[in-house]
N, CA, C and O atoms as a Tripos MOL2 file, in Angstrom:
@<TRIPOS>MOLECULE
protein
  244   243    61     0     0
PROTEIN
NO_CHARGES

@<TRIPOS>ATOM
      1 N           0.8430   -1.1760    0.0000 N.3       1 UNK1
      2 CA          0.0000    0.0000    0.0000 C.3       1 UNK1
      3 C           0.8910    1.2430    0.0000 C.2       1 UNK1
      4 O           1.9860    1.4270    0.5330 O.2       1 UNK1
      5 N           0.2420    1.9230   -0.6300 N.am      2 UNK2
      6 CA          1.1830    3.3520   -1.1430 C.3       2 UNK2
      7 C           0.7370    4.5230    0.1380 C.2       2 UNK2
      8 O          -0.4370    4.5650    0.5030 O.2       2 UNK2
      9 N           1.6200    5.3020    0.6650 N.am      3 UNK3
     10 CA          1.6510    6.0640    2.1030 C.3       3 UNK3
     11 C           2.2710    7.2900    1.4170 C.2       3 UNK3
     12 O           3.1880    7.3170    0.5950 O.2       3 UNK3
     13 N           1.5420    8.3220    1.9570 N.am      4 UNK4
     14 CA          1.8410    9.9000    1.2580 C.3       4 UNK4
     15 C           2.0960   10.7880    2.7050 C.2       4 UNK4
     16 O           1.3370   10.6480    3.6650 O.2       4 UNK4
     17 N           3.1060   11.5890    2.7220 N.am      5 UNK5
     18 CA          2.3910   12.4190    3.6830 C.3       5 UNK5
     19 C           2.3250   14.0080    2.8310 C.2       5 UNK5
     20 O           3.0270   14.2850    1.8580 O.2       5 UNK5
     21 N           1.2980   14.9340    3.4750 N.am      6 UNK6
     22 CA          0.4660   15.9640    3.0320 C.3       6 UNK6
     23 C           1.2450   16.9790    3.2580 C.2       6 UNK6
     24 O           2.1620   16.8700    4.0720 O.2       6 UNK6
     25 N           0.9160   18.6390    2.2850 N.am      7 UNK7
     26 CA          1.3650   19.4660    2.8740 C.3       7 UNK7
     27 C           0.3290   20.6100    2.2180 C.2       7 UNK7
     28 O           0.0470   20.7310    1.0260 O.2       7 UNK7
     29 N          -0.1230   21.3640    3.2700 N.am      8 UNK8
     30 CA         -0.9930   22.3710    2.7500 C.3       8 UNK8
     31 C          -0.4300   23.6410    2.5540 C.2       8 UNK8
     32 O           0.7190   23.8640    2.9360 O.2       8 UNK8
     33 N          -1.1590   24.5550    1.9630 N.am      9 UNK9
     34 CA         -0.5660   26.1340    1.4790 C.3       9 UNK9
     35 C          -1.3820   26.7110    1.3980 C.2       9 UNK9
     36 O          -2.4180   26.0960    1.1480 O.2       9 UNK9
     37 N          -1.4650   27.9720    1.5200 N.am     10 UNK10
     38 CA         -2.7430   28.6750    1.6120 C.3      10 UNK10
     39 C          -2.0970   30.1560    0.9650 C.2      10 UNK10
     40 O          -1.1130   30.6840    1.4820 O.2      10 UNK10
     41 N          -2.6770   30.6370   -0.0310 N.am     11 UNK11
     42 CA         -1.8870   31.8050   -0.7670 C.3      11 UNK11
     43 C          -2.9220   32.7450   -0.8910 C.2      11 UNK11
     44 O          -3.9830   32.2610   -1.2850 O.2      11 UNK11
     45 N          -2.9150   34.2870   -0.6030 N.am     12 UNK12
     46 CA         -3.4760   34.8840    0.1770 C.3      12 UNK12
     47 C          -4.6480   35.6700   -0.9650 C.2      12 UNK12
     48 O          -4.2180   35.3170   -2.0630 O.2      12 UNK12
     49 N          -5.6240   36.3550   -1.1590 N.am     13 UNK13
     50 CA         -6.3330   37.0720   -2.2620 C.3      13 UNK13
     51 C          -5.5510   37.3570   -2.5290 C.2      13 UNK13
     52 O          -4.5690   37.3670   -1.7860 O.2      13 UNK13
     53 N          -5.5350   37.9210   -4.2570 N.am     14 UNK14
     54 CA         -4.8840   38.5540   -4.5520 C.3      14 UNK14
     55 C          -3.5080   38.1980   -5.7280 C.2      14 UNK14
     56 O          -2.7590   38.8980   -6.4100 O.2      14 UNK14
     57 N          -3.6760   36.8320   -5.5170 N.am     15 UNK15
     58 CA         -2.3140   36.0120   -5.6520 C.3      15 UNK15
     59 C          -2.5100   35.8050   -7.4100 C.2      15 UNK15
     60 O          -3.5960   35.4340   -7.8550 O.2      15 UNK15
     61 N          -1.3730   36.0820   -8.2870 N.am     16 UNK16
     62 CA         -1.7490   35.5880   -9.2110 C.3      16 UNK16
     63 C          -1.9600   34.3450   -9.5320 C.2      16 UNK16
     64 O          -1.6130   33.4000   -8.8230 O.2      16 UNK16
     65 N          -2.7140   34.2140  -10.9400 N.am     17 UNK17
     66 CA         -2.1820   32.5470  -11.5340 C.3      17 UNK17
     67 C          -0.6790   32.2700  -11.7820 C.2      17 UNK17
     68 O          -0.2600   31.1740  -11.4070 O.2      17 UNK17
     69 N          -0.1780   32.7720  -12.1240 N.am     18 UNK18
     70 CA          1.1300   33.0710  -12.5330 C.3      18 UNK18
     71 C           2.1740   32.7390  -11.2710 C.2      18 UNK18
     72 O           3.0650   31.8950  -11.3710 O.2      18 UNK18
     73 N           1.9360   33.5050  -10.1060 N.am     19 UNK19
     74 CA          2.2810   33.4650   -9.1230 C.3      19 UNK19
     75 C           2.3560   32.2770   -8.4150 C.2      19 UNK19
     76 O           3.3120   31.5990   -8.0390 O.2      19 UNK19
     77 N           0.7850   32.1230   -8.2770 N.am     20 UNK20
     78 CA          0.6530   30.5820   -7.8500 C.3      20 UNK20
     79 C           1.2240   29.4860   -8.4920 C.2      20 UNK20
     80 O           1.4600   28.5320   -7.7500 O.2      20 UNK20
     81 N           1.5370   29.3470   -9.7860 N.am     21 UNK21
     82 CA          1.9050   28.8140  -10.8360 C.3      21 UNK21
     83 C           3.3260   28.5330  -10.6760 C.2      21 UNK21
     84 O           3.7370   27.3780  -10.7880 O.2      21 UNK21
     85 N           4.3550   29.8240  -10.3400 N.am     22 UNK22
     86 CA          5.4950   29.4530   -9.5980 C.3      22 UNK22
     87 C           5.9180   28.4520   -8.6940 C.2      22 UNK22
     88 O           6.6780   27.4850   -8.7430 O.2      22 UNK22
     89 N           5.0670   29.0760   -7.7110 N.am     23 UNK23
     90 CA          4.9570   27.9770   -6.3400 C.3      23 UNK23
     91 C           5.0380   26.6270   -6.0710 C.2      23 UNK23
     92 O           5.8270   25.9550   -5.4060 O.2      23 UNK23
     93 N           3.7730   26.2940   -6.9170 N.am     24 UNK24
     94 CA          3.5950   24.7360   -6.9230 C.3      24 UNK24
     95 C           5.0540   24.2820   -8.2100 C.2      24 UNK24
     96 O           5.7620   23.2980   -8.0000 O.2      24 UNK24
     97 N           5.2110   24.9780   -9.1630 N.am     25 UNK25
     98 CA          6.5190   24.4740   -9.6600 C.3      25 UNK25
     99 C           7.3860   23.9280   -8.9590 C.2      25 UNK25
    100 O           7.7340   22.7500   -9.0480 O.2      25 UNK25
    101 N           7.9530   25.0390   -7.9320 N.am     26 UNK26
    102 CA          9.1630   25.2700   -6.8030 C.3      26 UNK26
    103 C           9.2470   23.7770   -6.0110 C.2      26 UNK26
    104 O          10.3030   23.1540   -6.1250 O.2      26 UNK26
    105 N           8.0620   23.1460   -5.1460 N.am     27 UNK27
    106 CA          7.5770   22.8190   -4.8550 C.3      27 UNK27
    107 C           7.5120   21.0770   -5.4470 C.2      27 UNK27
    108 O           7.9310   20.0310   -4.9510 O.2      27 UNK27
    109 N           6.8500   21.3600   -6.6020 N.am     28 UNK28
    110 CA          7.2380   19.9390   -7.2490 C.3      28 UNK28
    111 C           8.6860   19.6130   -8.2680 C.2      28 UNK28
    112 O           9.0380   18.5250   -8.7230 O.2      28 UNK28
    113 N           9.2690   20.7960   -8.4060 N.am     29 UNK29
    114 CA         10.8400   20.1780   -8.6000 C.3      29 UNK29
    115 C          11.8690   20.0900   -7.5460 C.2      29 UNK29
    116 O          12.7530   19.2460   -7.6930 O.2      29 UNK29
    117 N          11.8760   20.9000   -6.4290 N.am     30 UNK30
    118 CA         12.5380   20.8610   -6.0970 C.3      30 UNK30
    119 C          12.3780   19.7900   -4.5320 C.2      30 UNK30
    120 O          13.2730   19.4100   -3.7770 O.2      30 UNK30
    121 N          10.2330   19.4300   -4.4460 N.am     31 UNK31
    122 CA         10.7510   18.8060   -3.3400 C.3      31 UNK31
    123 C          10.2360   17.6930   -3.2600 C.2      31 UNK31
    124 O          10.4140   17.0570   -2.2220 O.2      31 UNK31
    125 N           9.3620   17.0690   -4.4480 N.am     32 UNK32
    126 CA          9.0790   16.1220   -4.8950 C.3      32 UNK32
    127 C           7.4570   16.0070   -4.8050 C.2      32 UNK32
    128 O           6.7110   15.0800   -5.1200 O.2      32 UNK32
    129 N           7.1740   17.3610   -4.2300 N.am     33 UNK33
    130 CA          5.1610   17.2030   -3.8790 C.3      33 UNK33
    131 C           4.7160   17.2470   -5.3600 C.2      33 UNK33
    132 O           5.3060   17.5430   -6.3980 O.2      33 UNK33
    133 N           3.4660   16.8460   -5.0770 N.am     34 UNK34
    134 CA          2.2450   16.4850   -6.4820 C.3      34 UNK34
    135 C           1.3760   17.3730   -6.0730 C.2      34 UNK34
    136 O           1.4700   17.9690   -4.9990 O.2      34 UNK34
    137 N           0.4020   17.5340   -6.9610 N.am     35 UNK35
    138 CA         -0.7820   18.2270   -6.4800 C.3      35 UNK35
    139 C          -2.1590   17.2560   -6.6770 C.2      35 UNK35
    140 O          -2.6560   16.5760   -7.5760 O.2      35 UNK35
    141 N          -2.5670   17.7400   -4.7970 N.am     36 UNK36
    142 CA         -3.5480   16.6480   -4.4590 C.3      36 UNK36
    143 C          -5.3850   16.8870   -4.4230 C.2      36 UNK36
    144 O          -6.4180   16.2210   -4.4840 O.2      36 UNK36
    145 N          -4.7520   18.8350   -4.2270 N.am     37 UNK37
    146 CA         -6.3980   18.8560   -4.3230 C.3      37 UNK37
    147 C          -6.0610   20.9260   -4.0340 C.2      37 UNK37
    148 O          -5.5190   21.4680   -3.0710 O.2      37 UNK37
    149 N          -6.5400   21.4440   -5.0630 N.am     38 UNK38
    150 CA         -6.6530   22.6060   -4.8990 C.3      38 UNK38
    151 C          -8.2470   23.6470   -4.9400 C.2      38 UNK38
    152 O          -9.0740   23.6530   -5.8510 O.2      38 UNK38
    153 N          -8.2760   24.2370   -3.9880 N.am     39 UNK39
    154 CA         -9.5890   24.7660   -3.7640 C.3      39 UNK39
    155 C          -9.6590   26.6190   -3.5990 C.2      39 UNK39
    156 O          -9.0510   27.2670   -2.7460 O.2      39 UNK39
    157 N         -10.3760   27.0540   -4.4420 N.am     40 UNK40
    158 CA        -10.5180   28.1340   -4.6060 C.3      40 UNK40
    159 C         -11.7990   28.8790   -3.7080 C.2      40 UNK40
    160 O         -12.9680   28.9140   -4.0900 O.2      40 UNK40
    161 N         -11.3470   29.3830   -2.5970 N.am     41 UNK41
    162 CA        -12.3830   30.1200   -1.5280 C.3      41 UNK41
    163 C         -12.8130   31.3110   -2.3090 C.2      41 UNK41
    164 O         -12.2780   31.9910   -3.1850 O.2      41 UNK41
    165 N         -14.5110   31.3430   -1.4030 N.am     42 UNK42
    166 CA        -15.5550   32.5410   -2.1870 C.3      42 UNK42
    167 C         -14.3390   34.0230   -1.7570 C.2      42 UNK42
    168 O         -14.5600   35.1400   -2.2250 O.2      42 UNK42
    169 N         -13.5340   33.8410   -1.1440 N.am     43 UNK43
    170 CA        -12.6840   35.2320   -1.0100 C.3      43 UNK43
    171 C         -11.6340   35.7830   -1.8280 C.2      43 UNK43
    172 O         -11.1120   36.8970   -1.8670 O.2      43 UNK43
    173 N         -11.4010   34.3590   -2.6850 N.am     44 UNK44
    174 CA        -10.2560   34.5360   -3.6000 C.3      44 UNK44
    175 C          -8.8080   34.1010   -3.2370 C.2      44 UNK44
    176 O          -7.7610   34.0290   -3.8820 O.2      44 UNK44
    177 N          -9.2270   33.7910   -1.7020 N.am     45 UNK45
    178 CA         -7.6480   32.9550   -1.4030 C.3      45 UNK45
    179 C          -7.4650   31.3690   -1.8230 C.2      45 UNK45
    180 O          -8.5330   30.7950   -2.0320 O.2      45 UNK45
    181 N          -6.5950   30.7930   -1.9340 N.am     46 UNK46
    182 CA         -6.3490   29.7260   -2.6380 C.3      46 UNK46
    183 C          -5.6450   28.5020   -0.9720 C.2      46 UNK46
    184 O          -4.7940   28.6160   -0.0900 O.2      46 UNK46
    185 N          -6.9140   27.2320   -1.5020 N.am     47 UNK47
    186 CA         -6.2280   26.3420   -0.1470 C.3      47 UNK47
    187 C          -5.4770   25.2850   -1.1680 C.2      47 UNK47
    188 O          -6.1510   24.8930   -2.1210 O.2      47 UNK47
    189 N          -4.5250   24.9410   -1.0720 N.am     48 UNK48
    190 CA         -3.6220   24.2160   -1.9710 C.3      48 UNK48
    191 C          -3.2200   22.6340   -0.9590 C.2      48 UNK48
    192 O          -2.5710   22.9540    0.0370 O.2      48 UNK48
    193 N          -3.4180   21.4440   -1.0230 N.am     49 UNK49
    194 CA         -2.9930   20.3860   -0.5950 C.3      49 UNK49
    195 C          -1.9620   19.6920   -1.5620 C.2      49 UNK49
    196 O          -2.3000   19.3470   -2.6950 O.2      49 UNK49
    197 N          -1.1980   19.5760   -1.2670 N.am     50 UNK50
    198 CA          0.1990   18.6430   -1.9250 C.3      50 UNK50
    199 C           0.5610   17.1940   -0.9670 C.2      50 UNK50
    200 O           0.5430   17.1120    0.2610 O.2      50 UNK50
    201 N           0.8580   16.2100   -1.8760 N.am     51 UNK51
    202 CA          1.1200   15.1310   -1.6570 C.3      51 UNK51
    203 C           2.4410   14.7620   -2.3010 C.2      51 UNK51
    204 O           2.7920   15.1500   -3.4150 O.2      51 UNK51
    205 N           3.3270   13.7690   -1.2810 N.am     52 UNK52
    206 CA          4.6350   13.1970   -2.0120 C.3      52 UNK52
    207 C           4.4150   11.8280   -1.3200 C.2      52 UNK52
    208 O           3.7690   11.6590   -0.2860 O.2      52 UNK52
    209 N           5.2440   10.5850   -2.2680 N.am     53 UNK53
    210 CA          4.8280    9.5320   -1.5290 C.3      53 UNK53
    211 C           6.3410    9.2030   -0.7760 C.2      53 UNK53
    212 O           7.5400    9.3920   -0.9810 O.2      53 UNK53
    213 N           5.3560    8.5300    0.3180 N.am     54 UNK54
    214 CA          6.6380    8.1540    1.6780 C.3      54 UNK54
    215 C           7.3250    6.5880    1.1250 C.2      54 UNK54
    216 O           6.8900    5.4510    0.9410 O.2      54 UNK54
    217 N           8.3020    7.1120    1.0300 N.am     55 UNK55
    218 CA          9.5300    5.7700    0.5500 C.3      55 UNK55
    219 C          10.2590    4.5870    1.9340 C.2      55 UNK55
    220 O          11.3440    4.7480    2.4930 O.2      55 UNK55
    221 N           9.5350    3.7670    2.1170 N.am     56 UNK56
    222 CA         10.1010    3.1370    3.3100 C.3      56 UNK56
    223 C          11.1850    2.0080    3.0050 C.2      56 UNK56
    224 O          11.0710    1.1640    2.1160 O.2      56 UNK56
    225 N          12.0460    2.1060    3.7160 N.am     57 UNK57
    226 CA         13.5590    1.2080    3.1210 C.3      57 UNK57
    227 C          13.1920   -0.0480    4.2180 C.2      57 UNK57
    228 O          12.7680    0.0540    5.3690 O.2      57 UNK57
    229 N          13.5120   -1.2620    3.4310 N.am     58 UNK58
    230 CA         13.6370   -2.1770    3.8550 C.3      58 UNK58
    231 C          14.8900   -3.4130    4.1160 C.2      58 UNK58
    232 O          15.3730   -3.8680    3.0790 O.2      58 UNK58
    233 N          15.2400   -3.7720    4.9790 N.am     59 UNK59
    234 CA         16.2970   -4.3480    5.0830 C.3      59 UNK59
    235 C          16.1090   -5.5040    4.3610 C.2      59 UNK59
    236 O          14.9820   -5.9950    4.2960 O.2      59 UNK59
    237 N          17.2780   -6.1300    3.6770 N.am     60 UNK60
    238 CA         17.1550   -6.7640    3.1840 C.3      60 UNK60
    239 C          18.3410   -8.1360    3.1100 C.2      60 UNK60
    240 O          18.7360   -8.7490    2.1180 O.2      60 UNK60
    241 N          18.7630   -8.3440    4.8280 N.am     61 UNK61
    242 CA         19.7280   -9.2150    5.0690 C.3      61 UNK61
    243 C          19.2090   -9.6150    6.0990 C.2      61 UNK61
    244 O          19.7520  -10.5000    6.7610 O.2      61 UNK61
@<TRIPOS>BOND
     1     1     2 1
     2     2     3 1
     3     3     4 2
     4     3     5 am
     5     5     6 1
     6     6     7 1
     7     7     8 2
     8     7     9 am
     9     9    10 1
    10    10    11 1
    11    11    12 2
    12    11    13 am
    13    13    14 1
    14    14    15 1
    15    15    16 2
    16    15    17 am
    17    17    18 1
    18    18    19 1
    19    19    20 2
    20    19    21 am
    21    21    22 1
    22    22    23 1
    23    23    24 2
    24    23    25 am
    25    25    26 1
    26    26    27 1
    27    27    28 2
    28    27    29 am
    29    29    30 1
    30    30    31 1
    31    31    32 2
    32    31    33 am
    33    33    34 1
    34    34    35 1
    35    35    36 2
    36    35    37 am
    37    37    38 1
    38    38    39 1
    39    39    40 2
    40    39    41 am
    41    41    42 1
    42    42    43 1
    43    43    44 2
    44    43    45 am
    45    45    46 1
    46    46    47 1
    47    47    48 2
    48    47    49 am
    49    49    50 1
    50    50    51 1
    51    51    52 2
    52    51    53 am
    53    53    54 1
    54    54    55 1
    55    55    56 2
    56    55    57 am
    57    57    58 1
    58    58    59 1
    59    59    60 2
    60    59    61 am
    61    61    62 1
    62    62    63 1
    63    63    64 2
    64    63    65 am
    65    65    66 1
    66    66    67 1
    67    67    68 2
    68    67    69 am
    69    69    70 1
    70    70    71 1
    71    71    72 2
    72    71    73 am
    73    73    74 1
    74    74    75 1
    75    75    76 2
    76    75    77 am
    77    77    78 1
    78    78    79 1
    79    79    80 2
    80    79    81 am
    81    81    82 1
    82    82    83 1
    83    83    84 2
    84    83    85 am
    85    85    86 1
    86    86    87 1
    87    87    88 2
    88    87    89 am
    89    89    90 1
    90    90    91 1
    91    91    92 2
    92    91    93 am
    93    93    94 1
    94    94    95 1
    95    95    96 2
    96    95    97 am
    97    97    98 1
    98    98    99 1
    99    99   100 2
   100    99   101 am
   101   101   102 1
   102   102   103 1
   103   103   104 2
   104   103   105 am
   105   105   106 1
   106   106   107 1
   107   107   108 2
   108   107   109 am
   109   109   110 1
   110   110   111 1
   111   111   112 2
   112   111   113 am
   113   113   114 1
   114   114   115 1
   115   115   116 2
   116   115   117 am
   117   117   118 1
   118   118   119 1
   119   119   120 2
   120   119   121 am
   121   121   122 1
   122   122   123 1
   123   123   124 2
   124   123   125 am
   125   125   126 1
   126   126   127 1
   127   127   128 2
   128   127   129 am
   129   129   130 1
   130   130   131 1
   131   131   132 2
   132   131   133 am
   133   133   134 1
   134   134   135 1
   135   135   136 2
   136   135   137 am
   137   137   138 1
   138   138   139 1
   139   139   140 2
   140   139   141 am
   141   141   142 1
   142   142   143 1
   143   143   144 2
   144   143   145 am
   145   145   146 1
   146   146   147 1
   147   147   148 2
   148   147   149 am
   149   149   150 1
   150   150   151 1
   151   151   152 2
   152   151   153 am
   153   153   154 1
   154   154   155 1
   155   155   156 2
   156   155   157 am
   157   157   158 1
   158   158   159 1
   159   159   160 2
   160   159   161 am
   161   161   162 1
   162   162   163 1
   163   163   164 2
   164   163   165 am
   165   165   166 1
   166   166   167 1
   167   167   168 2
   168   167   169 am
   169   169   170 1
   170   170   171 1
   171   171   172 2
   172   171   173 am
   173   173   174 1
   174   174   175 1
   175   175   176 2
   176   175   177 am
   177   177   178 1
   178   178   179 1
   179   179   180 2
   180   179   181 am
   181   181   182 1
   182   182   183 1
   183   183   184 2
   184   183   185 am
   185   185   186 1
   186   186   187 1
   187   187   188 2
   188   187   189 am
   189   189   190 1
   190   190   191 1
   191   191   192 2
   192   191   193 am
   193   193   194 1
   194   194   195 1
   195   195   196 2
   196   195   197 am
   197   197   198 1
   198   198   199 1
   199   199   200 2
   200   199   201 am
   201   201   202 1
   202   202   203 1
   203   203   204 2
   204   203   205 am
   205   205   206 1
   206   206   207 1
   207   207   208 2
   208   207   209 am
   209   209   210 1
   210   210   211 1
   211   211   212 2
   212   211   213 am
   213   213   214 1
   214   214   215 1
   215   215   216 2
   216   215   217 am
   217   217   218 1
   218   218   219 1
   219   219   220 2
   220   219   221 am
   221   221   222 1
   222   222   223 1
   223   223   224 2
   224   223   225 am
   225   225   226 1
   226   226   227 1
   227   227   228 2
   228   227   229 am
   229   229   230 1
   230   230   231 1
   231   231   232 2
   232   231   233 am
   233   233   234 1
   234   234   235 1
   235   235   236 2
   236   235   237 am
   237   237   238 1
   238   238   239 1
   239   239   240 2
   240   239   241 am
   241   241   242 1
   242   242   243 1
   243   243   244 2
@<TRIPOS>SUBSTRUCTURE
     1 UNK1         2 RESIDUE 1 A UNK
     2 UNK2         6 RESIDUE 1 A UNK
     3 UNK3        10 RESIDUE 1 A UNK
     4 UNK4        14 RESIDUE 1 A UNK
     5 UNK5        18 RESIDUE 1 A UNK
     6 UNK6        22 RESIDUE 1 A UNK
     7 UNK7        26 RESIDUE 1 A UNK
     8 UNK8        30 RESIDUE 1 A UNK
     9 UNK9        34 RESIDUE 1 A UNK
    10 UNK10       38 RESIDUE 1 A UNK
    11 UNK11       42 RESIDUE 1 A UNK
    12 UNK12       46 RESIDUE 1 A UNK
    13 UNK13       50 RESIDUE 1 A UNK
    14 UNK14       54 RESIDUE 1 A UNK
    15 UNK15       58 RESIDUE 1 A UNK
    16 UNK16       62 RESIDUE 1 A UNK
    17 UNK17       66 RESIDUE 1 A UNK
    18 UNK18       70 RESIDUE 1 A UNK
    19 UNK19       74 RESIDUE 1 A UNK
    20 UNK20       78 RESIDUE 1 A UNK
    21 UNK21       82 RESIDUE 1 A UNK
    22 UNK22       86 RESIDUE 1 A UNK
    23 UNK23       90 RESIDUE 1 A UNK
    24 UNK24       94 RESIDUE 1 A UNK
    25 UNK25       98 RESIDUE 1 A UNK
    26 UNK26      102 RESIDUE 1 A UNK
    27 UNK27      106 RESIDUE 1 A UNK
    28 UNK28      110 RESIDUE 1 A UNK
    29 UNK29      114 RESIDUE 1 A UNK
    30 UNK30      118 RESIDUE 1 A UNK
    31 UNK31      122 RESIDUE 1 A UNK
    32 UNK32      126 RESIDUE 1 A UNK
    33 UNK33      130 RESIDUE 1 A UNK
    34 UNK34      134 RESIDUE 1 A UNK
    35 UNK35      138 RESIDUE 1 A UNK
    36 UNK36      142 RESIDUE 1 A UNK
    37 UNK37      146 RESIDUE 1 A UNK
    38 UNK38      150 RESIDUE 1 A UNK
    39 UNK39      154 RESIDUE 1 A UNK
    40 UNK40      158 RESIDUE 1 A UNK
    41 UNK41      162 RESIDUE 1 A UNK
    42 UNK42      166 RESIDUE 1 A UNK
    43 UNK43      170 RESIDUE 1 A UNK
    44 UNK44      174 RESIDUE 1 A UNK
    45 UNK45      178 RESIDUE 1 A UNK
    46 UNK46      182 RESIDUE 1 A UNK
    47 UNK47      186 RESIDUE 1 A UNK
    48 UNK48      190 RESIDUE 1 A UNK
    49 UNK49      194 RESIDUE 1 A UNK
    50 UNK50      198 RESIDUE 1 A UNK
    51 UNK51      202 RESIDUE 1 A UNK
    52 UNK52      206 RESIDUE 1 A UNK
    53 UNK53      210 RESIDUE 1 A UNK
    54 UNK54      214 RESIDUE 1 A UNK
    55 UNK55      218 RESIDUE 1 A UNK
    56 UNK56      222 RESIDUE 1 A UNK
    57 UNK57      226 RESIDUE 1 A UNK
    58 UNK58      230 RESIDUE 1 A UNK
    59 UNK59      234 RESIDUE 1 A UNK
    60 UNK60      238 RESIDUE 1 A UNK
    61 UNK61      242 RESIDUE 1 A UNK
């Protein structure tokens, strides 16, 4: 079974697409998150959930 752990963001009114657009780049090159679920509030701020999956090492001797 595949194990993720989460990371939320919250980017404030105001924010561009563009802007935001950066972010989640930054984010998925440099730290391996996906995008898991993004939600656009009646205020215009942006709730952003990111997911990366958890790699568990196993011994193998």
């Amino acid at each position: 079974m595949v194990e993720y752990t989460y990371r939320v963001l919250r980017l404030p009114r105001g924010t561009t697409r563009d802007t935001a657009r950066r972010v989640l780049t930054e984010h998925a090159e440099h730290g391996g998150w996906e995008l898991d679920r993004l939600r656009l509030n009646p205020d215009g701020s942006r709730r952003i959930q990111l997911r990366r999956k958890i790699i568990r090492q196993v011994r193998t001797f």
